[in-house]
C-alpha positions as CSV (number, residue, x, y, z in Angstrom):
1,X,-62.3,16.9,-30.5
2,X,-60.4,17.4,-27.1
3,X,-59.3,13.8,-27.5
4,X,-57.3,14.7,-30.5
5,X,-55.9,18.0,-29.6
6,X,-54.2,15.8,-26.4
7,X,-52.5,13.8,-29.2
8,X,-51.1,16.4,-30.7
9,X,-49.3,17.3,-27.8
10,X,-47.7,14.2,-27.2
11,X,-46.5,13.3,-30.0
12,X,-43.0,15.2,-29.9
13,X,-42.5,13.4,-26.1
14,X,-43.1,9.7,-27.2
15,X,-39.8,9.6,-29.3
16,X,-38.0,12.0,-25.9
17,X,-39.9,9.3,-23.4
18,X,-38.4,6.3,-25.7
19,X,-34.9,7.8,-25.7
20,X,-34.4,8.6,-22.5
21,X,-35.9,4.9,-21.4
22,X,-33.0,3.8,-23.9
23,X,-30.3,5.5,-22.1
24,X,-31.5,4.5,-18.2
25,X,-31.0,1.2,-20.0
26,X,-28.0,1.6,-20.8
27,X,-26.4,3.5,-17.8
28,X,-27.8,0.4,-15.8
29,X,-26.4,-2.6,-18.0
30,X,-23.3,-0.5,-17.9
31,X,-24.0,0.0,-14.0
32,X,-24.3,-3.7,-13.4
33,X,-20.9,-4.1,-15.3
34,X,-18.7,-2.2,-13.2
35,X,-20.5,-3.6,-10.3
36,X,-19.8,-7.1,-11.6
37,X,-15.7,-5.7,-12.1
38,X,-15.6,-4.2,-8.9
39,X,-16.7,-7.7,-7.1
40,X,-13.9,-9.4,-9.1
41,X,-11.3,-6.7,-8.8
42,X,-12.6,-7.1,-4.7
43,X,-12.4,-11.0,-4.7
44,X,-9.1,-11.3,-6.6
45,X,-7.2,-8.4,-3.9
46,X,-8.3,-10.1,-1.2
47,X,-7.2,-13.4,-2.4
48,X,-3.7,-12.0,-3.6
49,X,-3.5,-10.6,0.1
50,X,-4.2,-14.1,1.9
51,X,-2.1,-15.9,-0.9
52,X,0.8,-13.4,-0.2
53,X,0.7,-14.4,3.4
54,X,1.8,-18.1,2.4
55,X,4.9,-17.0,0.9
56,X,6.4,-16.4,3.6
57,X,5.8,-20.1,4.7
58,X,6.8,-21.6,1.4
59,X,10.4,-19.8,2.1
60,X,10.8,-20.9,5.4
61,X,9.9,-24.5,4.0
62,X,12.5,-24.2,1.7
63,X,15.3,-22.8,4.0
64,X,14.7,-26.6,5.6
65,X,18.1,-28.4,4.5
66,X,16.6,-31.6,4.8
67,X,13.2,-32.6,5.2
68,X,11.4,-35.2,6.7
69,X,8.5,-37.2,4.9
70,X,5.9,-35.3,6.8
71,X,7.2,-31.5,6.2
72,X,7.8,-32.4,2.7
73,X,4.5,-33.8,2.2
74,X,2.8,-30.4,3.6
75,X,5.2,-28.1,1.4
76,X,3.7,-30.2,-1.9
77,X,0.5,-29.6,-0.6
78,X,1.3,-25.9,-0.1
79,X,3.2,-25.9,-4.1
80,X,-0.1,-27.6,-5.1
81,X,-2.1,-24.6,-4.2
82,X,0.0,-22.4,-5.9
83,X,-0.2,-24.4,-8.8
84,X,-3.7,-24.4,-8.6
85,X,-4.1,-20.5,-7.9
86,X,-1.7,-20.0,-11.4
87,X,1.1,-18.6,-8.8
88,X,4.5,-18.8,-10.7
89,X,7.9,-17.7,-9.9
90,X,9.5,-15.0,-11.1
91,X,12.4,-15.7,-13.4
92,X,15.8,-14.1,-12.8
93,X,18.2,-13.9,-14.7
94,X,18.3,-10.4,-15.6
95,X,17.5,-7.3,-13.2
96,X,14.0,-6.2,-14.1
97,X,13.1,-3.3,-12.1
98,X,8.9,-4.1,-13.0
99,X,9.4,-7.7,-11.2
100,X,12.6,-7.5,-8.8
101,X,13.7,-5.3,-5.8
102,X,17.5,-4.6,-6.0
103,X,18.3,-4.7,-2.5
104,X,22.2,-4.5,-3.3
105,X,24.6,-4.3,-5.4
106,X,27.8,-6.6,-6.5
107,X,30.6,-6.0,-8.0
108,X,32.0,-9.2,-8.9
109,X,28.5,-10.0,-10.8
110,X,28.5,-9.4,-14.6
111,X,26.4,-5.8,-14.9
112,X,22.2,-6.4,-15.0
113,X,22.5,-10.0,-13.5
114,X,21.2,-11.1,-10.9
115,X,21.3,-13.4,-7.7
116,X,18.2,-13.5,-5.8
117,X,18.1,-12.6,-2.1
118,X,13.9,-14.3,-1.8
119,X,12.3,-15.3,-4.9
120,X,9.4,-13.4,-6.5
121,X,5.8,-15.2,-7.6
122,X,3.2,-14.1,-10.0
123,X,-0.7,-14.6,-10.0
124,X,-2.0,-14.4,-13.3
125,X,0.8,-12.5,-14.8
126,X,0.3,-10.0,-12.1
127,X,3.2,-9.2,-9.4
128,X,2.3,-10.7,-6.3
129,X,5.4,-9.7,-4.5
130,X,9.0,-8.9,-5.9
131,X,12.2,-10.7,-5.7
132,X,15.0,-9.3,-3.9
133,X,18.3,-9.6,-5.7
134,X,21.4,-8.4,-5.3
135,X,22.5,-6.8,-9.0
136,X,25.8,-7.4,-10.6
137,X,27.5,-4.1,-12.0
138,X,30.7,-5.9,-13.1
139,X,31.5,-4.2,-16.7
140,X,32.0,-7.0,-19.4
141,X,35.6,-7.3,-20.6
142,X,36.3,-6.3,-24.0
């Protein structure tokens, strides 16, 4: 008879005990996620920051005005990683204050266009550093 009056009392907590289990579940699947996001967000900075580094080394390559077999054979190596790593220049034809850094302005360029001072590169459709330009403000003649 005691056997059954224990029953009784449980029977309200199985469906509490089940639900709660359900939502630990949960906040750990969803804990696991962001842990998952965090490694890639982690992974993907880091690399952005070493990547950003060899910018600076592609422009010096290309302020070479002539190159020898050797040096241009190490700057395609250096163009095949950024092909590899989806790094893309920045087009510029137009100022674009989300993708360019106006570091002057010209008066003798037609207004919003652009000539660019150090080109910009993307990773991913992500910034990875701005292009300087200098920015026309020359008003269009009418």
């Amino acid at each position: 008879m005691e056997e059954h009056k224990c029953e009784g009392c449980c029977e309200g907590k199985e469906e509490l005990y089940l639900n709660q289990l359900k939502e630990l579940q949960a906040d750990f699947i969803n804990y696991k996620n962001r842990v998952q996001k965090e490694k890639e967000d982690i992974k993907n900075r880091t690399k952005e920051e070493i990547l950003r580094k060899f910018l600076e080394v592609k422009d010096n390559f290309e302020r070479i005005p002539e190159m020898n077999d050797g040096i241009k054979m190490i700057y395609e190596q250096l163009n095949k990683i950024f092909e590899t790593e989806n790094i893309k220049e920045i087009e510029c034809e137009c100022f674009n204050p989300k993708e360019q850094e106006a570091i002057a302005v010209n008066k003798e360029l037609e207004k919003d266009k652009v000539q660019v001072v150090e080109k910009g590169y993307k990773i991913n459709d992500q910034v990875l550093r701005t292009a300087k330009v200098i920015v026309g403000t020359m008003e269009e003649t009418k």
